[in-house]
C-alpha positions as CSV (number, residue, x, y, z in Angstrom):
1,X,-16.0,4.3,-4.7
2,X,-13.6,1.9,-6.2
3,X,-10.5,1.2,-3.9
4,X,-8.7,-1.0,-6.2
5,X,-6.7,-3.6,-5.7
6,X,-6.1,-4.8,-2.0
7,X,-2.9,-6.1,0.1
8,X,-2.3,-5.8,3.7
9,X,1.7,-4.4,3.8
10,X,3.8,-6.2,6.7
11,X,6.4,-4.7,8.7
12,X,9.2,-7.0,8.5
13,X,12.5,-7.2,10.5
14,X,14.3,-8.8,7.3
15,X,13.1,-8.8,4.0
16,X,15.0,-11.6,2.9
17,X,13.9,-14.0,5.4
18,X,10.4,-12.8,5.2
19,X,10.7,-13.3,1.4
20,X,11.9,-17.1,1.9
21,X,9.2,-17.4,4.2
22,X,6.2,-16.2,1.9
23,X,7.7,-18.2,-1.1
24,X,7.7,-21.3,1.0
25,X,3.9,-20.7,1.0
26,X,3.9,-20.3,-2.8
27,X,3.9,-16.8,-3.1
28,X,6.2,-15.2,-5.7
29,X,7.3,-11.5,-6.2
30,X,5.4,-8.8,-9.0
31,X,7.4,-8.7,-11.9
32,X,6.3,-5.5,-13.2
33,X,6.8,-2.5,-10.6
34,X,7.0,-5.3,-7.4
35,X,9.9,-3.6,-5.4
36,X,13.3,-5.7,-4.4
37,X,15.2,-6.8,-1.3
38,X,17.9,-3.9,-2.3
39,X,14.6,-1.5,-2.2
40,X,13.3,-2.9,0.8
41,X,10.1,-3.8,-0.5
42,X,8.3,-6.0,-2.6
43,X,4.7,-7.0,-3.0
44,X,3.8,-11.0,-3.7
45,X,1.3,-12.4,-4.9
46,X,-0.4,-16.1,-4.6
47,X,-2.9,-16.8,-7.1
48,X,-5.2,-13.4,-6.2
49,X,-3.8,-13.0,-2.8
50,X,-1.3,-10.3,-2.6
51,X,0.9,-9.0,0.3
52,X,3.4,-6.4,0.6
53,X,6.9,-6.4,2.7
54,X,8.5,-3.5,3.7
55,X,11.2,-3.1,6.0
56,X,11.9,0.3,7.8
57,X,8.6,2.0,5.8
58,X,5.7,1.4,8.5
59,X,5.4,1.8,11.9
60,X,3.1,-1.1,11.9
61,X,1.2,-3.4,9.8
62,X,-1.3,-1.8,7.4
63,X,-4.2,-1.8,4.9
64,X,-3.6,-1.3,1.5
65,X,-5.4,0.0,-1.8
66,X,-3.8,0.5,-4.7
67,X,-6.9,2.9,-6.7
68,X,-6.9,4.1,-10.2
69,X,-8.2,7.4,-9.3
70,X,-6.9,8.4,-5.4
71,X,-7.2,12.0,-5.9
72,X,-11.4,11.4,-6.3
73,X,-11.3,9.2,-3.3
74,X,-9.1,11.5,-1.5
75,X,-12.0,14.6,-2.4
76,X,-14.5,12.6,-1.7
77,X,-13.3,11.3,1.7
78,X,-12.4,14.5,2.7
79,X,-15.4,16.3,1.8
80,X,-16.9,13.3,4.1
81,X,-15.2,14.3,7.5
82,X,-12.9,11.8,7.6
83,X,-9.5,12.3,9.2
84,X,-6.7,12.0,7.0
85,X,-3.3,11.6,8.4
86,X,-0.8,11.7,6.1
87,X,-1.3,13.3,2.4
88,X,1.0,13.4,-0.5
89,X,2.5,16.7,-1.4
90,X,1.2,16.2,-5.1
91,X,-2.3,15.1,-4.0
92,X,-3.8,18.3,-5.6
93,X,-1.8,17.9,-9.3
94,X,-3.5,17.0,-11.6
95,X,-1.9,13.4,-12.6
96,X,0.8,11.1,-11.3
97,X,1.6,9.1,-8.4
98,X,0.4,10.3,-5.0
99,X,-1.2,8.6,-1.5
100,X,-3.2,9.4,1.7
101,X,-3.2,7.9,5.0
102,X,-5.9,7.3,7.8
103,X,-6.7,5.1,10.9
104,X,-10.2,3.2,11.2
105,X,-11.8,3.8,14.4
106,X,-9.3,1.2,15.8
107,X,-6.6,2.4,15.4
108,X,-5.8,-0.1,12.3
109,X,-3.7,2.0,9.5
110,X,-5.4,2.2,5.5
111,X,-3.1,3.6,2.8
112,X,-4.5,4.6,-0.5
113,X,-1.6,4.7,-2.9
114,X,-2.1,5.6,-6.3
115,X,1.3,4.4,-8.2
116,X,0.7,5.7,-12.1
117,X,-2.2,7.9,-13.8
């Protein structure tokens, strides 16, 4: 099962001063599809360490995957027993963006977010 790429996404007070903050420690925003301060989100990147801000998304810190293919994972998962919490509304299309949501067994949040096809 290939979960794609990884970034744990912080739940920030202020996405500007969080932004200076992770620059400071040489990270820099996506160019291509890497959100904005007006968005209230952005994922940075240092070398292959990526993180994601978001301000007023997440209730708390969380895992992130970013998969080529969530809707397998999504079956597969499912068909496993797991508990899903949240799931898309598009999950069962056939292409496009869509996502699902679970806790590991402590609680921590994991986000599977498929963006394109």
């Amino acid at each position: 099962m290939d979960l794609g790429t990884f970034y744990v996404a912080l739940t920030v007070e202020d996405i500007k001063v969080s932004k200076a903050f992770y620059e400071g420690l040489g990270f820099k925003k996506l160019e291509k599809n890497g959100g904005s301060v007006e968005e209230k989100w952005m994922v940075m990147e240092n070398g292959s360490n990526k993180i994601g801000l978001f301000q007023g998304m997440f209730p708390q810190n969380t895992l992130t995957y970013n998969p080529t293919d969530a809707r397998s994972i999504y079956q597969k998962l499912k068909a496993g027993g797991y508990e899903l919490t949240h799931v898309s509304k598009n999950i069962d299309a056939d292409s496009g963006p869509c996502y699902f949501a679970m806790t590991d067994p402590d609680g921590n949040p994991i986000l599977i977010d498929q963006h394109n096809d």
